[in-house]
SERO-4910 file (N, C-alpha, C, O; in steps of 0.05 Angstrom, whole numbers):
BEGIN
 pado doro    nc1    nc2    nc3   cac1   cac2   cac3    cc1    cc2    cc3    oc1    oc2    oc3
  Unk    A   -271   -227   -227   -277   -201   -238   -255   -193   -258   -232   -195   -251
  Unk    A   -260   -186   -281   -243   -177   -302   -239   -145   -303   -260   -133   -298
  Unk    A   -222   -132   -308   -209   -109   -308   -201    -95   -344   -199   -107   -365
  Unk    A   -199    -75   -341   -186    -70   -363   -159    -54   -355   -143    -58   -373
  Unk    A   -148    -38   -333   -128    -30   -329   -112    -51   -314    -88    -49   -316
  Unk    A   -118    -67   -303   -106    -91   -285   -108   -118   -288   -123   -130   -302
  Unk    A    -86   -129   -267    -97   -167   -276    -85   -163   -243    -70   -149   -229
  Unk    A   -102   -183   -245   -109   -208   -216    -94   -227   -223    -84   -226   -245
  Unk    A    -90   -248   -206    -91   -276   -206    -85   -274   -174    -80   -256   -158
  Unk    A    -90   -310   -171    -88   -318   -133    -75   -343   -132    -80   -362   -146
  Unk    A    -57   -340   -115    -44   -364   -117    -45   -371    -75    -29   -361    -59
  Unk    A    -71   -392    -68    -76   -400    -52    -85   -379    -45   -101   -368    -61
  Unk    A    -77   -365    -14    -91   -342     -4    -83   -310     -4    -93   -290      7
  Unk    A    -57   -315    -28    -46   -286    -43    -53   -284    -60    -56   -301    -78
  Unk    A    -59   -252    -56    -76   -237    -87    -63   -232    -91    -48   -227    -71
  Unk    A    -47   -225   -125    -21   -202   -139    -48   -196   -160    -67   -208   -172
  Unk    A    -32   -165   -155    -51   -140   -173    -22   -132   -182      0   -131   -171
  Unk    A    -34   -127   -214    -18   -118   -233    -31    -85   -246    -54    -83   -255
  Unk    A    -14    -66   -246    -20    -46   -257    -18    -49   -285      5    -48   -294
  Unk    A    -37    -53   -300    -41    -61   -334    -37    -40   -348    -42    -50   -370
  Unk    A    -29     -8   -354    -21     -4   -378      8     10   -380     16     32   -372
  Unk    A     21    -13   -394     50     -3   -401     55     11   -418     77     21   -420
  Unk    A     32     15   -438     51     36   -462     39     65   -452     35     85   -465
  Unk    A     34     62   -431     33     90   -410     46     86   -387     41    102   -368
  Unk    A     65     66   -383     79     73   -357     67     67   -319     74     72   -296
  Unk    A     39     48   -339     12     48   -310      9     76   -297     10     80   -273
  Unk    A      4     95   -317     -1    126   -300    -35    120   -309    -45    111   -330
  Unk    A    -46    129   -283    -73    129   -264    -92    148   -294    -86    169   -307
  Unk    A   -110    133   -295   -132    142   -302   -155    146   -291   -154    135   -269
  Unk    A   -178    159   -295   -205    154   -291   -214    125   -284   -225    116   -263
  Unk    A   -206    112   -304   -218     82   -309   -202     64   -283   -212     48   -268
  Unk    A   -177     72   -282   -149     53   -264   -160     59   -236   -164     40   -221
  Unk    A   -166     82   -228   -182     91   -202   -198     78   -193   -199     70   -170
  Unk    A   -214     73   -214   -244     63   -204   -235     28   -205   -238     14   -185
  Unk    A   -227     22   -220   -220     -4   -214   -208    -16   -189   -212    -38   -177
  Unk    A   -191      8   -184   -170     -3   -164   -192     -2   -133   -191    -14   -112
  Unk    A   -211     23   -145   -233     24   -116   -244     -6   -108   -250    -13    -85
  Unk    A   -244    -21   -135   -273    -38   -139   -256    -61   -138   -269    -82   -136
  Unk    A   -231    -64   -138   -211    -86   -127   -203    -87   -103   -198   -109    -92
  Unk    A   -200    -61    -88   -207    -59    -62   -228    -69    -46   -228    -84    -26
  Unk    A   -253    -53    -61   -278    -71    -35   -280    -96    -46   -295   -109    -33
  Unk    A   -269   -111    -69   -275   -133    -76   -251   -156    -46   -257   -175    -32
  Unk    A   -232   -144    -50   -218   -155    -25   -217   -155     -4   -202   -167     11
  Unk    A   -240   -134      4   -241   -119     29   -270   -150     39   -274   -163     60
  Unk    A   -283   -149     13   -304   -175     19   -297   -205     18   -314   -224     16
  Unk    A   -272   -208     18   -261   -237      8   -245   -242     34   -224   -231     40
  Unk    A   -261   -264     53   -257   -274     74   -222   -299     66   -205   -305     83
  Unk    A   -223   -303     48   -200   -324     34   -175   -311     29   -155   -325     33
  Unk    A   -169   -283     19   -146   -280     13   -133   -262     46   -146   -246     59
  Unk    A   -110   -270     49    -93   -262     65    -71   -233     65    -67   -214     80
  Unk    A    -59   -242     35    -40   -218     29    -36   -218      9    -31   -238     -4
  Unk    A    -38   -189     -4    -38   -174    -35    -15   -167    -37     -1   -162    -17
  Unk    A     -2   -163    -69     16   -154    -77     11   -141   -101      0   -151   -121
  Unk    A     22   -111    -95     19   -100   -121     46    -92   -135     65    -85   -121
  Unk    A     46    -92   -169     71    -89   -176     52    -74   -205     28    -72   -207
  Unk    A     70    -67   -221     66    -45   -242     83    -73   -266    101    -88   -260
  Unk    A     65    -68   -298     74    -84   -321     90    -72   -335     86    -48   -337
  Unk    A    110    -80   -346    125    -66   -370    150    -52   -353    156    -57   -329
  Unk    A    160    -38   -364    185    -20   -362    178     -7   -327    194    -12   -310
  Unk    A    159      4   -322    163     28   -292    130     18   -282    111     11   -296
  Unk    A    134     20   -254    106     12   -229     89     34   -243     73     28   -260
  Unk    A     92     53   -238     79     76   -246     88    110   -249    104    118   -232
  Unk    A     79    127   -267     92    141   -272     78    169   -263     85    192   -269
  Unk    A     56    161   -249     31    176   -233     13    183   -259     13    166   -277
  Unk    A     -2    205   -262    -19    219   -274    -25    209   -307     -8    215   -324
  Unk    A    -41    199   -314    -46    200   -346    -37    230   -358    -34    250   -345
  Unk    A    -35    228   -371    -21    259   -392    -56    264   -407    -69    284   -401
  Unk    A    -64    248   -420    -83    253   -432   -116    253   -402   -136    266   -406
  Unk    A   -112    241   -386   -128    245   -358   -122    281   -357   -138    295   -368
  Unk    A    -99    295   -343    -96    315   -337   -101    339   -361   -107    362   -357
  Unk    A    -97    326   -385   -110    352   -407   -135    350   -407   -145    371   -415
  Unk    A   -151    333   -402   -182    324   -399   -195    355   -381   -212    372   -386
  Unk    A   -171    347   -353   -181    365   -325   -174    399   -333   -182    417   -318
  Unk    A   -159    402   -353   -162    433   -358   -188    442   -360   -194    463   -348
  Unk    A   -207    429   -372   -225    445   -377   -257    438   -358   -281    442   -362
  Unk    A   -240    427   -336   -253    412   -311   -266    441   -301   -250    459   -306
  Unk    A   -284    447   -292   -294    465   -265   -288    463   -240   -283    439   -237
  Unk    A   -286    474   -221   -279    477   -193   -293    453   -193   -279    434   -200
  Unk    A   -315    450   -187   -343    422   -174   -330    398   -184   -324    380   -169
  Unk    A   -325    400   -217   -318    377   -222   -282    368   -225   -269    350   -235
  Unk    A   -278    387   -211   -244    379   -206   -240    369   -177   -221    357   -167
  Unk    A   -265    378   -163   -271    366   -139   -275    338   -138   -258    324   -127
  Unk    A   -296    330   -150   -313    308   -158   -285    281   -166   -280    258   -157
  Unk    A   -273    298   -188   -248    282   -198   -230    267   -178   -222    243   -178
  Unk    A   -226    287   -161   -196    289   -144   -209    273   -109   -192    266    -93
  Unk    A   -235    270   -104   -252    256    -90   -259    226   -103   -278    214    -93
  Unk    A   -250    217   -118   -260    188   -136   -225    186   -125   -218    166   -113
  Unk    A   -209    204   -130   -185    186   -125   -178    189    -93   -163    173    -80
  Unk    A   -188    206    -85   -191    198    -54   -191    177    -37   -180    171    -16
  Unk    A   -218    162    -62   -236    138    -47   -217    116    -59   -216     92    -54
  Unk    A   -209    125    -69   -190     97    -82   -169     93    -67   -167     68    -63
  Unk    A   -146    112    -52   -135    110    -35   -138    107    -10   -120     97      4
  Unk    A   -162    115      0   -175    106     29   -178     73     25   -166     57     39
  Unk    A   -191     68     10   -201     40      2   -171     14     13   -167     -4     28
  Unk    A   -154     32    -12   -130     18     -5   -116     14     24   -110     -4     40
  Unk    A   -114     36     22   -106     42     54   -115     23     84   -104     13    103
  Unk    A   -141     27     75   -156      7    104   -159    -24     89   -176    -38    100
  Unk    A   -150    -32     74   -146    -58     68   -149    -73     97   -134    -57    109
  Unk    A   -155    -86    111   -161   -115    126   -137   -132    132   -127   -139    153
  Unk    A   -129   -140     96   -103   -149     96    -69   -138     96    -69   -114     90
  Unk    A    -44   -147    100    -22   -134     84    -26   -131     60    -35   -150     48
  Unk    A    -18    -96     42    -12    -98     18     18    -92     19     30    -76     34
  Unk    A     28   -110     -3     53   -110     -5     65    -97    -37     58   -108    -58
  Unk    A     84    -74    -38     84    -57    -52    113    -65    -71    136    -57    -65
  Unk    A    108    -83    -95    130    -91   -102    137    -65   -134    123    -63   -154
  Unk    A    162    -47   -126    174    -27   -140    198    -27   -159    222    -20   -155
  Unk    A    187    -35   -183    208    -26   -206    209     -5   -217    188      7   -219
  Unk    A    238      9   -232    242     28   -243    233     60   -230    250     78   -230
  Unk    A    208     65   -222    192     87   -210    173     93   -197    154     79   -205
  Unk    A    170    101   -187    137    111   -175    138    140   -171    154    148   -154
  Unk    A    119    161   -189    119    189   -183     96    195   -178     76    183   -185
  Unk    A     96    217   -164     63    221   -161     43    207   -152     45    193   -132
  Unk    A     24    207   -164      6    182   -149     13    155   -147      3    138   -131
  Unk    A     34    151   -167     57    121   -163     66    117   -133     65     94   -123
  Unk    A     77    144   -113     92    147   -101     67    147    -74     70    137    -52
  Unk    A     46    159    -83     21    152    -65     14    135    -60      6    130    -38
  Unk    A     15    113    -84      8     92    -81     30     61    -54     25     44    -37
  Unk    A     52     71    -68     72     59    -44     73     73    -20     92     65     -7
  Unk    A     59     93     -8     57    101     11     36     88     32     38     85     56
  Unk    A      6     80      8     -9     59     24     -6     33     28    -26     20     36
  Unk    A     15     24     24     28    -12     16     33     -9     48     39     13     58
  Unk    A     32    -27     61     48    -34     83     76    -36     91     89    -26    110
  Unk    A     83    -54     68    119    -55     64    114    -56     32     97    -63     15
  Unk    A    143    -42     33    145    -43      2    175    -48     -6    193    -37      7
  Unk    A    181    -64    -27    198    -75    -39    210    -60    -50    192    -50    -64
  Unk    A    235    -47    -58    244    -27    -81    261    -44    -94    272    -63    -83
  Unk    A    267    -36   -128    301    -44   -140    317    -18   -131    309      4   -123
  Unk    A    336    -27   -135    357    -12   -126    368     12   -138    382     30   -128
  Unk    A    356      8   -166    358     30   -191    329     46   -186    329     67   -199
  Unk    A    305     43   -172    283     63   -175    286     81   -168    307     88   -157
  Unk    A    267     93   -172    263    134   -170    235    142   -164    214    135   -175
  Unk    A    237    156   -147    210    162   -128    214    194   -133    236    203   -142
  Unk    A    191    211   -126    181    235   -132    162    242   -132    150    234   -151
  Unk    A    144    262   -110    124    274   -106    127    308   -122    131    330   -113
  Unk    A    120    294   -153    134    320   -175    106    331   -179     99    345   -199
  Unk    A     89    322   -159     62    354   -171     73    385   -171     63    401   -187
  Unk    A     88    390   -159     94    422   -157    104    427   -188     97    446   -202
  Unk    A    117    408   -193    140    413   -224    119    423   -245    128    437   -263
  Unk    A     81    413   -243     66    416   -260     46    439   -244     22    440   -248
  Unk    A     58    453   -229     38    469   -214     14    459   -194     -2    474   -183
  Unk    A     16    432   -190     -9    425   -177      3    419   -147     22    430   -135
  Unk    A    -12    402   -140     -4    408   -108    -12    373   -106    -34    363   -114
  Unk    A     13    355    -92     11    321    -77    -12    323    -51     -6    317    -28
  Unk    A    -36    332    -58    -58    336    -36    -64    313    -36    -50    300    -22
  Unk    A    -87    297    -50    -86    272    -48    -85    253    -29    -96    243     -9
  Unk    A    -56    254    -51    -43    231    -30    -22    240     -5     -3    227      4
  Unk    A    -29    260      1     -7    272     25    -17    267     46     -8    280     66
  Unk    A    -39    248     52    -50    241     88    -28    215     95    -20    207    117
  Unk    A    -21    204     62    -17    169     68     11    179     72     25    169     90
  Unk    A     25    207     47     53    200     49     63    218     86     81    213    102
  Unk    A     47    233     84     61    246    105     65    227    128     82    232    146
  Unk    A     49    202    130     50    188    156     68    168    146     67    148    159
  Unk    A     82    168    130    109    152    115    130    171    124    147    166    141
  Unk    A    129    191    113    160    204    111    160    232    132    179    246    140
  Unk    A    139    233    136    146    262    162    137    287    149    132    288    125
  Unk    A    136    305    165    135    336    156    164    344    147    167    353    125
  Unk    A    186    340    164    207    349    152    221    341    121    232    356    106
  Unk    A    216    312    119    218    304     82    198    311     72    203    319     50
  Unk    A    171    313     77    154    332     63    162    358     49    161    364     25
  Unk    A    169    371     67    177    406     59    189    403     41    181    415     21
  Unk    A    217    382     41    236    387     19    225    378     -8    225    389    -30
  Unk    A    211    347      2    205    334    -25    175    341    -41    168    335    -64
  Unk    A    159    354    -22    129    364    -38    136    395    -53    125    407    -73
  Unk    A    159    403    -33    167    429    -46    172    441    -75    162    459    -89
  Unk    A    197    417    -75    213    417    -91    203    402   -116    203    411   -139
  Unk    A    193    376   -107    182    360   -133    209    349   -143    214    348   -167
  Unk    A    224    342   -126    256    335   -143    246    300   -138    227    291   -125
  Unk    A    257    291   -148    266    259   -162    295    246   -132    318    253   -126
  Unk    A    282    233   -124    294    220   -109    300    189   -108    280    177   -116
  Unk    A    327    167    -99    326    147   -103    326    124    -88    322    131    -65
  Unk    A    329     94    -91    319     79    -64    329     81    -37    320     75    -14
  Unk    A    348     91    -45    367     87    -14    350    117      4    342    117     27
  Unk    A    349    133     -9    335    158      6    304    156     12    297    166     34
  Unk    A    280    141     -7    261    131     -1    262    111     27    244    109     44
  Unk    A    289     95     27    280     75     50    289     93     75    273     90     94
  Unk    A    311    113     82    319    130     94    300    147    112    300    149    137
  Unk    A    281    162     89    253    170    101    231    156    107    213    167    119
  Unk    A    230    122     99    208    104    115    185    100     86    164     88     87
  Unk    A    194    113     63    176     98     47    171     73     37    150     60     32
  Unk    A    202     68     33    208     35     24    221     29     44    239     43     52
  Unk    A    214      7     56    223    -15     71    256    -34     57    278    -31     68
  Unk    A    253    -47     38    269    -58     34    280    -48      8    265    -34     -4
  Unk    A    311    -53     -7    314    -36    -26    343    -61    -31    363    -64    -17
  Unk    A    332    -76    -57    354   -102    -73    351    -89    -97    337    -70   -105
  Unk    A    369   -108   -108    374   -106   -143    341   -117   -146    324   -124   -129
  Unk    A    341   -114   -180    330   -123   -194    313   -147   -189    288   -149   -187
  Unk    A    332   -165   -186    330   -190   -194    329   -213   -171    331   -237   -172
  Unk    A    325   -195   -152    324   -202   -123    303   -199   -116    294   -214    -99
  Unk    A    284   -173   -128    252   -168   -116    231   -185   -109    215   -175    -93
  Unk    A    228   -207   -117    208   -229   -117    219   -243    -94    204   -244    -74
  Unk    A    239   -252    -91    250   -264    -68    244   -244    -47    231   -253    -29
  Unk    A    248   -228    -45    246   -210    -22    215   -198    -17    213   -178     -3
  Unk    A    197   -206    -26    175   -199    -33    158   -231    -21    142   -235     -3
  Unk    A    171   -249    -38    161   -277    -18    159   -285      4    144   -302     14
  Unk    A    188   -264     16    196   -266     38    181   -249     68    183   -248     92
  Unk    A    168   -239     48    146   -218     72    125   -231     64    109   -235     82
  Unk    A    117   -243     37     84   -260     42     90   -284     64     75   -284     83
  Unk    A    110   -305     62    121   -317     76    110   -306    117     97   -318    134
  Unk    A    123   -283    118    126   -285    149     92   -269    149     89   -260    172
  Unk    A     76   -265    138     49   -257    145     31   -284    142     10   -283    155
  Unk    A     34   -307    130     27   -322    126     27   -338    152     10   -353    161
  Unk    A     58   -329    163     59   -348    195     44   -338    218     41   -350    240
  Unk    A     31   -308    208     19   -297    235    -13   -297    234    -27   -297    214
  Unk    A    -18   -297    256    -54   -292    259    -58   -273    239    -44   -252    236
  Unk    A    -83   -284    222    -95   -258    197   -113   -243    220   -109   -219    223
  Unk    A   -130   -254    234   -146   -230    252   -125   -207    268   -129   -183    269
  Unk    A    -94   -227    286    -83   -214    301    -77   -190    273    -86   -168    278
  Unk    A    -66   -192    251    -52   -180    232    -66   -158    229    -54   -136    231
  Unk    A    -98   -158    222   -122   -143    215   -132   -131    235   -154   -122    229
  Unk    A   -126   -125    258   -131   -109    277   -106    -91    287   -107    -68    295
  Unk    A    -82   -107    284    -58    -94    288    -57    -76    275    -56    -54    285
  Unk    A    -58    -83    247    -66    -52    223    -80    -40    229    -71    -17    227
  Unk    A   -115    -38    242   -129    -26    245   -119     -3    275   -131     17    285
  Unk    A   -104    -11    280    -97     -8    321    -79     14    312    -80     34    326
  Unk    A    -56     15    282    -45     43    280    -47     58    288    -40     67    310
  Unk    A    -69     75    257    -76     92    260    -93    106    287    -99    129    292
  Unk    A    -97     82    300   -113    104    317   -110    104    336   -127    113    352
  Unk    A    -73     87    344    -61     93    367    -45    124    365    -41    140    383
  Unk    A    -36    124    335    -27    147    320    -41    174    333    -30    190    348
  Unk    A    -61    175    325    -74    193    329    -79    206    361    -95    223    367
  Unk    A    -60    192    379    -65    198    404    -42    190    417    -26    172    411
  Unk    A    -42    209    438    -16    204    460    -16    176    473    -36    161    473
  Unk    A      8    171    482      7    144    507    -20    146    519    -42    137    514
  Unk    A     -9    163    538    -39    164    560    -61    158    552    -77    144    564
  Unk    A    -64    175    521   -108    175    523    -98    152    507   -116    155    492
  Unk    A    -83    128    495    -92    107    486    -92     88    498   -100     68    486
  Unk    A    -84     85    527    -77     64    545   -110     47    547   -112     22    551
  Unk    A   -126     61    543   -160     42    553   -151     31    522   -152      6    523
  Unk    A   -145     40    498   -158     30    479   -137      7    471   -146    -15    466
  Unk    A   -115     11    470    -85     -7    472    -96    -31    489    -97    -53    478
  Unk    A   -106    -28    518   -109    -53    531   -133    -67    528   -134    -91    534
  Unk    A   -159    -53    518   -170    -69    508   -168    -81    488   -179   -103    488
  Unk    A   -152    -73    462   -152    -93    442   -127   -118    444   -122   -135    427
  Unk    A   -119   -113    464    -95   -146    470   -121   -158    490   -124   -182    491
  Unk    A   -133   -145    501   -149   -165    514   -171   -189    497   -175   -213    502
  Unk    A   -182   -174    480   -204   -181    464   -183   -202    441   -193   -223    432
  Unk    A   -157   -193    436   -145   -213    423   -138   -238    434   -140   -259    422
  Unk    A   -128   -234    462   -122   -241    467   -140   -282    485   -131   -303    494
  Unk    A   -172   -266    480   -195   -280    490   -213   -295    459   -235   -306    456
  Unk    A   -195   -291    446   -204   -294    418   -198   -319    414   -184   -331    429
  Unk    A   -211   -331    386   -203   -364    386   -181   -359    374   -165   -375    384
  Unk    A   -168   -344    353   -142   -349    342   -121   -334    364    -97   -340    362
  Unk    A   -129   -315    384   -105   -318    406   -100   -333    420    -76   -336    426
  Unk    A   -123   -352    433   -125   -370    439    -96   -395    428    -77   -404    441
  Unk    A   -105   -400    396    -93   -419    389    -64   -414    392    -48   -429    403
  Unk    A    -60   -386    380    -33   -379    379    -21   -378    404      1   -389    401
  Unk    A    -24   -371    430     -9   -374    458      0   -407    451     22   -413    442
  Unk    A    -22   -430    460    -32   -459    460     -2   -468    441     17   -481    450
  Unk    A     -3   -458    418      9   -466    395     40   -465    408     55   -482    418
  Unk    A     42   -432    402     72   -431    422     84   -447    444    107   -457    442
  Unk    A     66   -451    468     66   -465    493     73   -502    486     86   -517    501
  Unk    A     63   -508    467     66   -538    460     80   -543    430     79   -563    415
  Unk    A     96   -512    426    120   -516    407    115   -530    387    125   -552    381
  Unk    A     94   -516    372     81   -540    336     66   -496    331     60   -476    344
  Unk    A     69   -506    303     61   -492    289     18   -480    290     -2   -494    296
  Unk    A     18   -461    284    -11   -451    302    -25   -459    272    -15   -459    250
  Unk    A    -50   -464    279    -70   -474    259    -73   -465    233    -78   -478    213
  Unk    A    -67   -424    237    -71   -411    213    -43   -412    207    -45   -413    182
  Unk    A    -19   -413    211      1   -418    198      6   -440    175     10   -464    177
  Unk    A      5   -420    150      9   -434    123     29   -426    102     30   -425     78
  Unk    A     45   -420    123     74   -414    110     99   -429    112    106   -439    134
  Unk    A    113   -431     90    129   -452     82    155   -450    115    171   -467    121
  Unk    A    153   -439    121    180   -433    147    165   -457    166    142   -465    170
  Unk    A    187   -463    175    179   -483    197    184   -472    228    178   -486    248
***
């Protein structure tokens, strides 16, 4: 499938998604939305790929909002600022329940829906020089959106300060509050980025794809009421052909069938 805001390529059973427009900084459009929806269910239907990586072209990941998108929405109506702000909904849900790891590789920035966007990555990679910022307030609007994915990243209490304020924050304080995971130079990102396709590559993609699925909706509930749902899903994994393999594998010390990662 061809794109006009993005590029693909696959190398074996990793997808890398590229945010395509740099002489905007990859800030989200109409068009980047819908794409990114339709690269979603397109991966969401692709029994072959394992783990995605997304990174941003040119100078910064993303700088959130089109400028010329948001002068569009001045003269939007209530219905259809609804309509708008629900297309990017679905684009972040989409992402979000991915199947697979997405892996969130961060140069230079992510603001706004940039910053939404690394909020739905699983792990995410930072340079050491980036700058993160949930700066809708700065323009009067409000990080609604994307505030289901970030709040379950960074808390209510970095919420207050940082949806408040809209101030500009940097890697070391992103990884602090749980947005970014890891935080190198420059020139280190790809290595450290291989290094998490690497250890997903060594684990069950089903165990992986239910583990993700098992979060949220252990999240959503105390110990107690999740104990039926917690023990049935190690059971059912555990009766499964790739739990199966994986105990077997361990027990007779060789590498498990779906393991196709360079680590020995």
């Amino acid at each position: 499938m061809s794109y006009e805001t993005l590029l693909t390529h696959r190398e074996g059973v990793v997808e890398y998604l590229t945010l395509n427009r740099p002489d905007v900084r990859n800030a989200f459009n109409e068009t980047m939305i819908a794409e990114l929806t339709a690269w979603a269910a397109a991966i969401n239907a692709d029994d072959e790929v394992r783990v995605a990586v997304v990174s941003g072209a040119g100078k910064v990941f993303s700088a959130g909002a089109d400028i010329q998108w948001m002068a569009n929405a001045l003269a939007y109506t209530h219905d259809e600022n609804v309509q708008d702000a629900n297309a990017a909904a679905r684009m972040f849900a989409a992402l979000d329940t991915l199947p697979i790891p997405l892996i969130g590789r961060i140069h230079a920035a992510a603001l706004g829906g940039g910053a939404g966007l690394c909020a739905v990555c699983d792990v995410v990679v930072a340079d050491e020089n980036a700058v993160f910022g949930f700066t809708e307030v700065k323009l009067g609007i409000l990080p609604a959106v994307i505030s289901p994915y970030a709040l379950a990243k960074i808390g209510r209490s970095a919420a207050r300060e940082l949806f408040l304020t809209g101030m500009r924050f940097g890697a070391v304080r992103a990884q602090e509050i749980g947005l970014v995971h890891v935080v190198a130079p420059l020139e280190l990102l790809d290595a450290k980025v291989d290094g998490y396709v690497h250890e997903f590559l060594s684990a069950g993609p089903d165990a992986i794809s239910r583990a993700k699925a098992l979060i949220p909706r252990v999240w959503a509930r105390g110990a107690p009421d999740a104990a039926g749902l917690t023990s049935e899903a190690i059971a059912a994994q555990r009766v499964s052909q790739e739990g199966q393999e994986g105990l077997r594998a361990f027990l007779e010390k060789r590498k498990a069938s779906w393991d196709v990662s360079r680590k020995s």
